[in-house]
N, C-alpha and C positions, 0 to 999 in steps of 0.2 A: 202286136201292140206297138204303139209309135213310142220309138225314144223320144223323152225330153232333154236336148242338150241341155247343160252349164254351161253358159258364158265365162271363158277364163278373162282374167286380168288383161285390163286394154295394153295395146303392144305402146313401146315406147316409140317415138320418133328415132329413126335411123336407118343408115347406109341401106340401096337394095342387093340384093343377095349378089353379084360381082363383087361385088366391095370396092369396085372401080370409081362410084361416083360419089361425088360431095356428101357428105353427111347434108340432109337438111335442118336448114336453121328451125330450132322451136319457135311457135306461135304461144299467144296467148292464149289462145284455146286450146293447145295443147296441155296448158299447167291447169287451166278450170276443168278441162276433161279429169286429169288425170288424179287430180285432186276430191276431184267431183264436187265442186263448185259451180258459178254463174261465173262469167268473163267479166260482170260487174265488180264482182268480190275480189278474184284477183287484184282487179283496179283498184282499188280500194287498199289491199295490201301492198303493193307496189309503190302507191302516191301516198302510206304508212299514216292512212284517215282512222282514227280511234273509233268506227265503229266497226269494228271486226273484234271476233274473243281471240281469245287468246291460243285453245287447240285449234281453231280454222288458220289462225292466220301462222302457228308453227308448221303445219298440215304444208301450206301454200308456201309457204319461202323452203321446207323440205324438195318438194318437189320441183321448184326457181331453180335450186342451187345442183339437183341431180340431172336435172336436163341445159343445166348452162344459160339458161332463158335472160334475156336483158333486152327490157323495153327500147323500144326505136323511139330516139327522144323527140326527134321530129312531128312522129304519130303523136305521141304524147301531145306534143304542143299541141294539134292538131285539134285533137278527141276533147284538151279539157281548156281550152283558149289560151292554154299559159303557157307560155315558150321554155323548153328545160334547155335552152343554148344561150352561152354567155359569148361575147364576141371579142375578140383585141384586133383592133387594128393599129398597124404598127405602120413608120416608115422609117428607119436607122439599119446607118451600113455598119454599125456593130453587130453582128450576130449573138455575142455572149449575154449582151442588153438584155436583145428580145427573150433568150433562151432562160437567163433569169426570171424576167417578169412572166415567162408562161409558168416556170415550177413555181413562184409563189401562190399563182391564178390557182393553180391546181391541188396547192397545199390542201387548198381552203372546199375546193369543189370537188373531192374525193370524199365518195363516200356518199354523198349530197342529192344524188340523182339526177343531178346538171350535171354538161355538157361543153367542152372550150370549144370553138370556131375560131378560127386567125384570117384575118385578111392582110398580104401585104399589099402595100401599094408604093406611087410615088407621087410625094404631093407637087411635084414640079407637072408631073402628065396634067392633060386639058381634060382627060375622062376621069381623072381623081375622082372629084364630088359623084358624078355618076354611075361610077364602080361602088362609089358605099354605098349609095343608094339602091342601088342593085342586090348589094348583101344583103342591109338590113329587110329589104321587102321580099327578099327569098327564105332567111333565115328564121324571121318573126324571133328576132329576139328577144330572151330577157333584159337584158342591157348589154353595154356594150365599158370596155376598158380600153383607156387612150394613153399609152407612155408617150414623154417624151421622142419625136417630135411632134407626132401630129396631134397631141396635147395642147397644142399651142396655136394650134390653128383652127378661128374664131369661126367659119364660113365652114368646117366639118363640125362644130360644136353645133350651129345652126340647121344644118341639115337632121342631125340628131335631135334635134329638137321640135324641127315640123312634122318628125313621125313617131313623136312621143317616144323616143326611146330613152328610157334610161341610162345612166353613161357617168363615168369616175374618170377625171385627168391625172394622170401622174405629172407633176412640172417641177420644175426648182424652185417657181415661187408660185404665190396664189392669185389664180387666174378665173376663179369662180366662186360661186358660194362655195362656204366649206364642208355642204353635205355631197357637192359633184368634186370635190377635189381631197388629195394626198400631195404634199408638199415635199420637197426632196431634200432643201436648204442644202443646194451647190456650191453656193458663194461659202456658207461656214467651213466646209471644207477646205476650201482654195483657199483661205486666209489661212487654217491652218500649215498647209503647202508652205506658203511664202515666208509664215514665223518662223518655221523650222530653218529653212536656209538660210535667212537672215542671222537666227542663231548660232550654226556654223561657218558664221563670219564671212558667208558668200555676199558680194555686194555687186559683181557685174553677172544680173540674173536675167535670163530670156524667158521667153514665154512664148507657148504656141499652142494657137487657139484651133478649138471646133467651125465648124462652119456657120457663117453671119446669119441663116437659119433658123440655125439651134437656139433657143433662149438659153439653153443649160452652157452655153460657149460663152455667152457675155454676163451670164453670173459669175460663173468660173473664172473670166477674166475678171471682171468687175473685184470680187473677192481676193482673189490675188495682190492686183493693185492696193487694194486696201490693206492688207498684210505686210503689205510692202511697206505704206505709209506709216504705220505703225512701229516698224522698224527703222522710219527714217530715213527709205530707201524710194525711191522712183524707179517705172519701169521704162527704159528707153526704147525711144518709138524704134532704131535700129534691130531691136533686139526684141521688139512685138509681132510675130509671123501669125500669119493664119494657114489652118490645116483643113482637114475636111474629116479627121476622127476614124482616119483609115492607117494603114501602115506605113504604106507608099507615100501618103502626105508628111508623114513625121520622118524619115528618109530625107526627102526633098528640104526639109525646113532642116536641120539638123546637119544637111552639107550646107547650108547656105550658112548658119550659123557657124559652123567649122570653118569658112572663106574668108571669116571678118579679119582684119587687123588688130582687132581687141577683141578676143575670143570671152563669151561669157564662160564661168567658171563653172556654170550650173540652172540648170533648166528647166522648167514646170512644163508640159502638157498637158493640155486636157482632156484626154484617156490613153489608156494605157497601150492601148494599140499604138497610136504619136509615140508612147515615150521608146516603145521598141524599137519604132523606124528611128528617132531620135540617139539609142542607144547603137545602132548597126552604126548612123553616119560617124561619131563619135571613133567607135571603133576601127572604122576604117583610116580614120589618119593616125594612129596607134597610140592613141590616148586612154588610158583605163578608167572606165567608169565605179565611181565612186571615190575615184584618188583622184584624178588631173578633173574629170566634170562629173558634178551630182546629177541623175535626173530623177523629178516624179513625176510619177502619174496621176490616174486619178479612176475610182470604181474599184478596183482589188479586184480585177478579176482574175484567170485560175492562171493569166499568161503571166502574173506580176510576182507568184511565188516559184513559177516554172523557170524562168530566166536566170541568165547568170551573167553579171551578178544577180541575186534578187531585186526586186523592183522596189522602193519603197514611193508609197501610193496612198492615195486619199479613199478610205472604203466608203461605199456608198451603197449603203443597204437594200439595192435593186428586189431581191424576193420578199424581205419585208414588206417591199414598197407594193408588189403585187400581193401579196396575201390582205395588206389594209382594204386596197380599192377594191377587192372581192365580196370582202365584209362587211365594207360602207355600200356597194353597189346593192348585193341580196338581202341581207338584214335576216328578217324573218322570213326566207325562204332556206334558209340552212339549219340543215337536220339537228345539228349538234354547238353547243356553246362554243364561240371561239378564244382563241385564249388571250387574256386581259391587253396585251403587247397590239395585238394585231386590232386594238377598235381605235387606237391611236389616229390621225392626220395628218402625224407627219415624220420622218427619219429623219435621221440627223449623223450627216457623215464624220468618219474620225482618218484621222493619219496613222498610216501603219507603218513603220518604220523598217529600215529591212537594207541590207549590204552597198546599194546603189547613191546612195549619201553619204557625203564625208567633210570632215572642218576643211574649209580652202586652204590650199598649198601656200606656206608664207613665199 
């Protein structure tokens, strides 16, 4: 008489008997297999569409979460026309910048079923515009997030625009409607900057700017001046340098201002990176910062509380600023309510005060 086998339980995806070679990756037919589902219903649980019950769809994210399975967002985009990738393309030689703005992007897109892409670039290259255009028609983006600088730049906002892509500028001021834009308000800061100085009776004050570039260099300056005037103080053209918001620049400006014959007593940069190079020049001719010259900076990033002395600095709410345009970019494509803070348009930087300032020597 013929046996009738029993089919046992279907094996699970993994390693071949060496144990030498890669695990392979799960499919999504392996979680409908194993589920015993259709690969449609998976889909279904996955892109979290309310028609599935309730025992199928615990069934299905049981066996997602024992086999490790995580959709390929690409396919995704692919299978259902909607792109699950959001883009930043950046161009600043600040790293911390960029590194901020991707953990705010992420605050917000954890959990969510999107996806970050970053493109750097350089908007000086002749293949700039061409390079985006190359992402976005590889990528099929959702939309796309512009910090600071290339924010600012009118002929990337336009390319974004002839292939319909979605897209949030981060700037210091407002440079679009206010549903494509998050606002930085640079200049309120930098006026706070120069109150403060003026208040500790500083009166021959230097400044050293970002690159002619940057929009965020001539608010910051702009704001400063204006602080100044407020205080009754003007900023002399001697004592007006420009940087490029790197280390080595604020170094550079920072001997030159050490070489005058009427040494400023104390000095604004426009990020914190300048004010270090600024604080090294300083140092070097054995003058102590925050007794013989005050510096600030500007951002409060992690190098302004790392420094000694400490840095006192203009904070400028950079992950904020990326968690807004996440929120303002996706809207209702995010899984979960965001919190009230983050549907705002715009930060608003404050002074953080801190050992690197001091009342001018009588």
């Amino acid at each position: 008489m013929k046996k009738t086998m029993t089919p046992g339980p279907t094996p699970r995806p993994t390693a071949t008997a060496t144990g030498n070679e890669p695990r392979r990756r799960p499919t999504i037919n392996d979680v409908a297999r194993l589920a015993n589902v259709s690969k449609k219903t998976v889909s279904r649980v996955i892109n979290q569409s309310p028609f599935v019950n309730k025992d199928t769809r615990e069934r299905i994210d049981a066996v997602i979460k024992e086999l490790g399975y995580a959709p390929d967002p690409v396919a995704r985009g692919l299978a259902s026309r909607r792109s699950y990738l959001v883009g930043l393309i950046y161009d600043n030689p600040n790293p911390q910048h960029v590194i901020d703005t991707q953990q705010g992007i992420l605050d917000i897109l954890r959990g969510s079923g999107l996806e970050l892409v970053i493109h750097p670039c350089n908007r000086r290259d002749k293949d700039f515009l061409n390079g985006v255009r190359g992402f976005i028609d590889r990528q099929k983006l959702a939309g796309v997030i512009l910090p600071s600088s290339v924010s600012e730049d009118e002929d990337l906002v336009a390319v974004l625009r002839e292939h319909d892509t979605p897209y949030i500028r981060i700037a210091s001021v407002l440079l679009d409607e206010p549903e494509h834009s998050i606002v930085t308000n640079d200049a309120e800061g930098a006026r706070q900057a120069a109150e403060h100085l003026a208040g500790l009776g500083h009166k021959i004050i230097a400044h050293v700017s970002g690159p002619d570039s940057f929009r965020s260099s001539h608010e910051r300056r702009s704001g400063f001046i204006e602080g100044l005037k407020t205080a009754g103080l003007a900023l002399d053209k001697k004592l007006d340098l420009r940087g490029a918001y790197t280390f080595q620049s604020g170094v550079e400006a920072g001997r030159r201002l050490m070489a005058l014959a009427q040494r400023p007593t104390a000095i604004f940069a426009g990020n914190d990176e300048m004010a270090a190079g600024v604080c090294q020049a300083v140092r070097e001719t054995g003058l102590d910062i925050g007794k013989d010259v005050s510096v600030v900076g500007f951002d409060d990033s992690p190098l302004a509380s790392r420094m000694w002395p400490a840095l006192t600095t203009v904070l400028l709410p950079i992950r904020a600023s990326g968690r807004m345009a996440s929120v303002r970019l996706l809207g209702d494509r995010l899984t979960k309510d965001p919190h009230e803070e983050d549907l705002d348009g715009e930060v608003h930087p404050r002074l953080v005060v801190r050992a690197s300032t001091g009342p001018v020597k009588a």
